[in-house]
N, C-alpha and C positions, 0 to 999 in steps of 0.2 A: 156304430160307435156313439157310445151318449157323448151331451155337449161339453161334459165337466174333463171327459177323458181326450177331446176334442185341442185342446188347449197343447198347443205347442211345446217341448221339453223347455225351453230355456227361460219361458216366461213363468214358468213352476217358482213357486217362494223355495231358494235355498235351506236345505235340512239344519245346515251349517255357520247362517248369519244369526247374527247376535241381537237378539231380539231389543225394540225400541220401547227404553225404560222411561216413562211420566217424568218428568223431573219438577217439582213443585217450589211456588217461588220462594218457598225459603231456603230450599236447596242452591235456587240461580243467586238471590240475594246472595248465602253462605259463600258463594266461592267467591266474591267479592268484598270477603269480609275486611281485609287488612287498607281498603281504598276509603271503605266506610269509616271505619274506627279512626284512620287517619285523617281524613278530611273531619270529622269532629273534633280530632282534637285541638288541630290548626287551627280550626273556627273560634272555638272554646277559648282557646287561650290566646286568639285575635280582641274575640269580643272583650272578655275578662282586661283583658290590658285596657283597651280603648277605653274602655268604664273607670278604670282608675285614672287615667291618664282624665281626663273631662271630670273628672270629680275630684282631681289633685289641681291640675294647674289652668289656669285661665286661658280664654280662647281668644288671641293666638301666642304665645311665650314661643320667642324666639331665641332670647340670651338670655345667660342670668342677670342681668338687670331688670328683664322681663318677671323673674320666678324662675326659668328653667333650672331642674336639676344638675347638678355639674358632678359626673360619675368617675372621667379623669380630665382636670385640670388642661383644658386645650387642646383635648382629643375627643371624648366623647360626651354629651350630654343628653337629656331628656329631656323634650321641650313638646310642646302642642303647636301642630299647626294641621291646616287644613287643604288638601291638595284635588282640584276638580280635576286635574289631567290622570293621566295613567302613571308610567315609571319615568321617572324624569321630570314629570310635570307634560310629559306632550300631550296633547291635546286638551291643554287646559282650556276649562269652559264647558267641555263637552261630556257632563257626567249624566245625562237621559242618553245620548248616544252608546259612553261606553257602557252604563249600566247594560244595553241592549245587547250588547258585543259579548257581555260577560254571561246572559243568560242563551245567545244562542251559543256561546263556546260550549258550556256543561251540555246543552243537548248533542251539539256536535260529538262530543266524549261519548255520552250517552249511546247515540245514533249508529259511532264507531267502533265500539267497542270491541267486536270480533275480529275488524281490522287493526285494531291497535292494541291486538292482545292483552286486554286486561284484564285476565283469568293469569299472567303471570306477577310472581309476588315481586319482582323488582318495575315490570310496570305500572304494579299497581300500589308501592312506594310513592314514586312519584306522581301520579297522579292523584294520590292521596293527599301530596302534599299541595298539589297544583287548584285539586274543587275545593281545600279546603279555606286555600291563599282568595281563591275568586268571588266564593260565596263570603267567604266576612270584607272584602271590598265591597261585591255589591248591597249586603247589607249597609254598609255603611252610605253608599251614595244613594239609597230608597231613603234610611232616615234621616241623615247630616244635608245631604245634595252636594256633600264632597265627601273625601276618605282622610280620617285621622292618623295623621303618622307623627311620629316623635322619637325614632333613633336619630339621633344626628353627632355625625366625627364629622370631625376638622382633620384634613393632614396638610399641616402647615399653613399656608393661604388660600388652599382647596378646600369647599365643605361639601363632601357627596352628601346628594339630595338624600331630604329625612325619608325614613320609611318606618314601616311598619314589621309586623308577625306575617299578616298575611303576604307581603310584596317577599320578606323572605321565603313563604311555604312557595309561593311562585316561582324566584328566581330558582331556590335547593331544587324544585321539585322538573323544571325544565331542563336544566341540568345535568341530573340524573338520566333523565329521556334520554338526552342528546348523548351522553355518555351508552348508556346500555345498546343506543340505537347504532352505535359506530361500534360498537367490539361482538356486533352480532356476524357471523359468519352470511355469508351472502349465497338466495336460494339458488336449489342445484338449477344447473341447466335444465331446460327439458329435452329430454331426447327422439331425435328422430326419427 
């Protein structure tokens, strides 16, 4: 018996398996296309604001006696301020920290991505909306050393804290997760 005919039947390559096709990274990039184009655009039109907003009104316009824009009369205005914490203002001060937080999160994504499905188009929605909320933050805290925000409503004697384009791609785009992640059907058992 030669050594080639020597070889056990089961460890034989099946006639019948689907042979393993190169896939090349613009094909891996392409299936990620709808996370890319989205996180650009959130960026895009993070940054494009912020630029107008710092080239329109002085740093920091809080009310219109400041200069802020007044869009409706005691509900919502456009103003400049500048916020070193995260949402809310927590952990004001700390913008080298969260900068850090914000560049290991995207590798995080990165790192996970086959666990967090992002080859499907509704997660990769929101996560479109989430890199591209994070990255115009942390640009903003490499070149300001805090993040420009200037939505701001009043409701009544409440004013929710100002934000931004990007805290919205963040908040829409978590959201979304939390939603799609709770109407997923839950994996079979395995069976014994």
């Amino acid at each position: 018996m030669s050594p080639a005919s020597a070889t056990p039947p089961d460890t034989q390559p099946s006639q019948t398996a689907t042979p393993q096709v190169a896939v090349s990274r613009w094909q891996r990039l392409h299936a990620y296309q709808l996370l890319w184009w989205l996180s650009l655009g959130v960026f895009v039109a993070d940054q494009l604001s912020k630029a107008w907003i710092s080239a329109t009104l002085p740093f920091p316009t809080y009310d219109p006696s400041d200069g802020a824009i007044t869009v409706i009369d005691g509900f919502f205005y456009i103003t400049h301020v500048g916020n070193t914490g995260a949402a809310w203002s927590l952990f004001a001060g700390q913008t080298t920290m969260l900068a850090l937080l914000a560049v290991i999160t995207l590798g995080g994504i990165y790192y996970w991505r086959s666990a967090l499905e992002l080859k499907k188009r509704p997660i990769q929605f929101a996560f479109g909306l989430l890199c591209g909320g994070i990255i115009g933050n942390l640009v903003d805290r490499v070149i300001h050393g805090h993040v420009i925000d200037f939505f701001d409503f009043h409701f009544g004697d409440y004013i929710y804290p100002t934000f931004n384009i990007a805290d919205a791609g963040i908040c829409v785009g978590v959201i979304i997760y939390l939603i799609y992640s709770f109407r997923q059907p839950a994996p079979p058992e395995p069976v014994e």
